[in-house]
N, C-alpha and C positions, 0 to 999 in steps of 0.2 A: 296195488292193483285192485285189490277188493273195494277200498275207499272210492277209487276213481268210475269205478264198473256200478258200484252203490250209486253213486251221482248219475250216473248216465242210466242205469236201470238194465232191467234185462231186455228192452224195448216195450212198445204201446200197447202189446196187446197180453204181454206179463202185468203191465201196469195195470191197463185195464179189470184182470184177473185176480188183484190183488199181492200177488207176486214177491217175495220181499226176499232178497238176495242175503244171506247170512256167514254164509265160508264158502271163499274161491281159492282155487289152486288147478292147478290143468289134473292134478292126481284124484282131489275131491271139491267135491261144490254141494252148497246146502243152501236149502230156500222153505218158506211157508208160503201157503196160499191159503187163505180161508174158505170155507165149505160157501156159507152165504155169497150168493152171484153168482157160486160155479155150479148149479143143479140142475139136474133133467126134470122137467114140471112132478114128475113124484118127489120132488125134497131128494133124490140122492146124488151125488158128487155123477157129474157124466165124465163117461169114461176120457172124453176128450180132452178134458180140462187135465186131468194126471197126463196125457200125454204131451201138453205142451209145458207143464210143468217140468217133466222129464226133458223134452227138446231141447227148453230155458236152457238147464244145468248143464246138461250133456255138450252142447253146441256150443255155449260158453268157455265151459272146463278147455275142449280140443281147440277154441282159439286161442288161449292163455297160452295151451303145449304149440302153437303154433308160429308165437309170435318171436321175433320183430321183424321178422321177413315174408309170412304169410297169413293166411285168412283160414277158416273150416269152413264146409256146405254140408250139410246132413245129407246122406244117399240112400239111408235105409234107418228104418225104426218099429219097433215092434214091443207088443204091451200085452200082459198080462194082467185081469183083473180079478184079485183073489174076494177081495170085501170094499163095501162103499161108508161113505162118512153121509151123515144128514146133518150133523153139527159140527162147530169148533174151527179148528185148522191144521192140517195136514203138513207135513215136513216131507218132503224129497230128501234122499241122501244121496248123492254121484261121485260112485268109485270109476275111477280107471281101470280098464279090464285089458288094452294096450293103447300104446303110446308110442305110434311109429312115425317113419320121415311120411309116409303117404296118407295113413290113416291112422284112427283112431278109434275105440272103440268105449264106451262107457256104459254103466248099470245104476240105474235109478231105481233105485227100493221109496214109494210112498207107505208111510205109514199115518195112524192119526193120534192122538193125543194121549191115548192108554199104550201106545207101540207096537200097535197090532199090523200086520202087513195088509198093505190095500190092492197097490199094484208095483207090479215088476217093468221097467218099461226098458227097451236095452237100444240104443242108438250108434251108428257107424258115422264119421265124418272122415271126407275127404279133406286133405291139406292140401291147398292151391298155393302156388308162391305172387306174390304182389309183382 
């Protein structure tokens, strides 16, 4: 799955973002993103950018727990921002928090390069059946 997911990307605008998919599993998923391209005109990481990082992993992970008979759609998401990166690149980490028939819920810890926590970001997806 991760092979296959690597080839197809997390979509255009992961891509765009620099996005690099590393470990998938619906339990954990991991990605980088690099700091350059994702800043607020002061040089720091905007907060936006950790939350579609977090999306990425989250929404990804609850499709893998969803498959071969259904899809996920994010319902709710919500971020905490502890500290910002002005260099380098940034790692996501996406634990599963649960893993239900209707829902899902997962927790993105970004941290940066020394392992210092950046943001918390925690997203809900709904399971649709196809």
């Amino acid at each position: 799955m991760l092979a296959s997911m690597q080839r197809m990307s997390l979509g255009p605008l992961a891509d765009k973002m620099g996005i690099q998919l590393l470990e998938l599993s619906a339990e954990r998923a991991v990605a980088t993103m690099p700091v350059e391209g994702n800043t607020q005109p002061i040089g720091l990481v905007h907060g936006g950018a950790y939350v579609v990082l977090g999306e990425s992993l989250g929404s990804t992970a609850a499709n893998v727990h969803a498959q071969p008979n259904g899809y996920a759609v994010g319902i709710e998401i919500n971020a905490t921002h502890h500290k910002s990166a002005t260099e380098g690149v940034v790692t996501g980490t996406c634990e599963a928090i649960k893993l239900g028939k209707t829902l899902t819920s997962h927790e993105i810890k970004v941290t940066n390069e020394a392992g210092e926590l950046l943001s918390t970001i925690r997203i809900t997806n709904l399971i649709r059946q196809r």
